[in-house]
C-alpha positions in Angstrom: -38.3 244.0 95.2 -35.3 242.2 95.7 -34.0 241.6 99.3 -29.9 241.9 98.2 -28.2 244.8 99.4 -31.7 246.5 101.1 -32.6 247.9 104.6 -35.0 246.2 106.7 -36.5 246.5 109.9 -38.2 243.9 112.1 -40.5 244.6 114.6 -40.5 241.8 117.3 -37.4 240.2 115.6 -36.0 238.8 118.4 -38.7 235.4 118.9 -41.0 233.2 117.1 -42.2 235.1 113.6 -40.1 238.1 113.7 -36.9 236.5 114.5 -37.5 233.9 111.6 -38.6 236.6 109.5 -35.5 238.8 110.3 -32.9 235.3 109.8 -34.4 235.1 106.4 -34.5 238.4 105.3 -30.5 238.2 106.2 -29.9 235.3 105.0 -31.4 236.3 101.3 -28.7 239.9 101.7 -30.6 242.3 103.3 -29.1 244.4 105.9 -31.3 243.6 108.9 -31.9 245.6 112.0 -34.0 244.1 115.0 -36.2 245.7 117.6 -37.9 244.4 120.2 -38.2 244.8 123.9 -34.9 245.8 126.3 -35.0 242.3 128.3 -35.3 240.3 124.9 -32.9 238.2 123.1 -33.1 240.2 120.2 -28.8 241.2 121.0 -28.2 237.7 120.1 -30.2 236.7 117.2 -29.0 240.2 115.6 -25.3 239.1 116.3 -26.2 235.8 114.9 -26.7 237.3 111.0 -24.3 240.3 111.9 -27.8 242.7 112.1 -27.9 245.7 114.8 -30.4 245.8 117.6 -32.6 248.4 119.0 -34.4 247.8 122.3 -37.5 249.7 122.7 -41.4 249.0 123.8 -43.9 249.2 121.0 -46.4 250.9 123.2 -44.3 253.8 123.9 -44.3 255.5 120.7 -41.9 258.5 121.2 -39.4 255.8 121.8 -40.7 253.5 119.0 -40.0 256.7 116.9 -36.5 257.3 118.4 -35.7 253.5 117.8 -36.5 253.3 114.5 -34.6 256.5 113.4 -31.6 254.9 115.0 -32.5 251.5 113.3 -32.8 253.5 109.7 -29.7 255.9 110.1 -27.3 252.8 111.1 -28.9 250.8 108.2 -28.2 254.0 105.9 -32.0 253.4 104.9 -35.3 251.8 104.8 -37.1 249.3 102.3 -38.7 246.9 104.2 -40.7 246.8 107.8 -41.9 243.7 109.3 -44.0 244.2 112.3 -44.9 241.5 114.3 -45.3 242.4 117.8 -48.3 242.5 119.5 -50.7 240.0 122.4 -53.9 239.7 123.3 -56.2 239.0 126.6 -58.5 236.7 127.4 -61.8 238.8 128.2 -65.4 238.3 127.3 -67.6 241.4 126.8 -69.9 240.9 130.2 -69.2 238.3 133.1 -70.5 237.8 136.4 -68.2 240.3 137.4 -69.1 243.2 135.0 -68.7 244.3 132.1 -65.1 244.3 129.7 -62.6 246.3 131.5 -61.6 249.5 129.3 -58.2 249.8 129.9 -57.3 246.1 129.3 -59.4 247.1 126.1 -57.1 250.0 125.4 -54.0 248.9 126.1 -54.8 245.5 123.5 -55.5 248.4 120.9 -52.3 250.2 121.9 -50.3 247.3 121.7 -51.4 245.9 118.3 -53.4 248.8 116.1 -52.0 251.6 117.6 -48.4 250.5 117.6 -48.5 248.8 114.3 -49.9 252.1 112.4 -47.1 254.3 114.2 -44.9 251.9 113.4 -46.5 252.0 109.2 -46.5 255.8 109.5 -43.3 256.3 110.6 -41.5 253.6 107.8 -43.1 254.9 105.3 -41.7 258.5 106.1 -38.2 256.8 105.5 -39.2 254.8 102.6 -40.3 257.8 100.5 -37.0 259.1 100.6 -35.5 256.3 98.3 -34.6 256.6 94.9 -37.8 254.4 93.2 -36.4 251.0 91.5 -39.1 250.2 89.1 -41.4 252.8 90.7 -41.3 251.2 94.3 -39.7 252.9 97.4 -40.6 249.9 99.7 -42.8 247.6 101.2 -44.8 247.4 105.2 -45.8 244.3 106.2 -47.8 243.6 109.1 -49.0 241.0 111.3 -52.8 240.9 111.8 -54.4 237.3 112.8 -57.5 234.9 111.5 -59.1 236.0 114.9 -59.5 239.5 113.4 -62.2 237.0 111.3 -63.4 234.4 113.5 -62.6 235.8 116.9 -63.5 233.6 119.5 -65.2 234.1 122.7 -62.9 236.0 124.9 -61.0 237.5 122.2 -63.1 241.0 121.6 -60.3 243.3 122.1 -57.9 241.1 120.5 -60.1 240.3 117.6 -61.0 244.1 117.3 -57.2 245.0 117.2 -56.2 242.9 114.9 -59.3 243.4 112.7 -58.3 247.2 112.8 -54.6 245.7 111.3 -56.1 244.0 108.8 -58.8 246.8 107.6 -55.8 249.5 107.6 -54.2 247.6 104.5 -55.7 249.1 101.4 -56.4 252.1 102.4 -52.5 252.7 103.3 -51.6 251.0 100.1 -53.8 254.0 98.3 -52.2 256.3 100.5 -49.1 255.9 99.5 -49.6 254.2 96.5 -48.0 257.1 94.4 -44.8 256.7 96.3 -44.2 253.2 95.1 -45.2 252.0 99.0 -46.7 248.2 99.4 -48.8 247.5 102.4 -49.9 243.9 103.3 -50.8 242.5 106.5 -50.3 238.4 107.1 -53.0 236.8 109.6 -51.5 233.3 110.7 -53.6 230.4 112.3 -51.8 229.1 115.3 -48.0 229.1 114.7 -45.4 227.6 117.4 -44.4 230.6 119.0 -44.5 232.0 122.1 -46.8 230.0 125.0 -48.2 227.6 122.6 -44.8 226.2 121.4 -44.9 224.9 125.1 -48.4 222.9 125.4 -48.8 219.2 125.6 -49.2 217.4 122.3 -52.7 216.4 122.3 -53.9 220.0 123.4 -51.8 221.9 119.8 -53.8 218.2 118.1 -57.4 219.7 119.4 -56.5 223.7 118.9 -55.9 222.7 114.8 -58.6 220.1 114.4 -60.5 221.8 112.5 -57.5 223.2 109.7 -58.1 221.5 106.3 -54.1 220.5 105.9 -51.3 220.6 107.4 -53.3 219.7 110.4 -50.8 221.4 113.0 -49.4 224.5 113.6 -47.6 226.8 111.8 -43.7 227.2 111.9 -42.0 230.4 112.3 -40.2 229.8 109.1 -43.5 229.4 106.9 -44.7 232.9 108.1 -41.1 234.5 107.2 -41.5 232.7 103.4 -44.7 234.6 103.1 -42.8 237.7 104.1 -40.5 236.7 101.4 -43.0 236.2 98.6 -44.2 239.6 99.4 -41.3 241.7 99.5 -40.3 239.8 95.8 -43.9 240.3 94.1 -44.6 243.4 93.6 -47.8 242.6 92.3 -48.9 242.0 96.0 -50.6 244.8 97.6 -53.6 246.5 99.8 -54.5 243.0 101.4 -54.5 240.5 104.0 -53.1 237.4 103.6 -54.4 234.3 105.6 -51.6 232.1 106.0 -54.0 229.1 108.5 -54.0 225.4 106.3 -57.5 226.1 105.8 -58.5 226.7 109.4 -61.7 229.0 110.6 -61.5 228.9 114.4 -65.0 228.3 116.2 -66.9 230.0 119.0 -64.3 228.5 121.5 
């Protein structure tokens, strides 16, 4: 699919992943709308590329529903959602203190699964509504992670989140396969976003040591070239993509 002249939507668009992925959607002529939360700078990087932004929380999906039908009708339609939003705890499954709490459990699954499939669901109601060029409607992309593969200690509920991300690919794509609907899901490494962009040099060197090459973390940009590729190849569908220089994380 060609990004001139379509409508896209990105999830978490106003940091790290997202907000690169949203810039270069833009700057390749798609009309661009970000949403993220109401205390994020996604005002500014949408005025940045002349994109609209919708504030709303992920985990409340009535809004998340209300959001995006704002997003979609200001757009004047939908052919590409980017979802990138999403976190994690650090928790193991039994400690001293007891066992995994089941509402920090929940709440990872909200944040991540949940809110990524409402947000699939939804898109996809607004993408089958296009006039098919070439057969295809549009295209979901996803953000899953390499922990959904190798989790590591501590990272059950975020592991089993993202895992859940990952696993929802080809069956959506069959799903909506005869609408001319993609699916994909993208599971970076480490990329310099959030927290991590901020630790010492030494510590990023130790948390990649183990990547085959580039040894270092990801850039924002590289994860939004992937998002390219896979809105341009239509050949690209029902998976997840690693995007990790070769890395398998350890136990810890």
């Amino acid at each position: 699919m060609d990004t001139k002249g379509r409508k896209a939507v990105v999830f978490g668009g106003a940091s790290g992943m997202g907000r690169a992925s949203a810039e270069l959607l833009a700057a390749r002529g798609a009309d661009v709308a970000v949403l993220d939360r109401p205390e994020s700078a996604g005002a500014a990087v949408a005025a940045g590329f002349g994109g609209s932004f919708h504030p709303v929380d992920v985990t409340d999906f009535a809004a998340t529903e209300q959001a995006l039908d704002a997003a979609v009708a200001g757009l004047g339609g939908l052919h590409v959602a980017v979802t990138t939003a999403g976190g994690g705890v650090a928790m193991r499954t039994l400690t001293k203190q007891g066992p995994h709490d089941l509402d920090t459990f929940r709440r990872v699954l909200d944040l991540n699964a949940v809110a990524t499939f409402n947000i699939s669901r939804l898109a996809a109601a607004h993408m089958s509504r296009n006039e098919p060029d070439d057969g295809e409607r549009g295209v979901v992309v996803n953000t899953a992670s390499i922990a959904a593969f190798e989790g590591q200690i501590g990272q059950v509920a975020y592991g089993a989140a993202k895992a859940a991300i990952a696993g929802m690919c080809l069956t959506m794509a069959r799903d909506l396969g005869t609408l001319g609907i993609r699916v994909l899901a993208i599971a970076p490494s480490l990329f310099e976003t959030g927290a991590v962009r901020g630790l010492p040099a030494d510590t990023k060197a130790t948390l990649v040591r183990d990547a085959a090459f580039p040894r270092r973390m990801g850039r924002p940009e590289e994860y939004a070239k992937l998002v390219l590729a896979i809105v341009d190849n239509p050949m690209l569908n029902g998976q997840c993509l690693r995007l990790d220089a070769g890395q398998r994380f350890g136990p810890r």
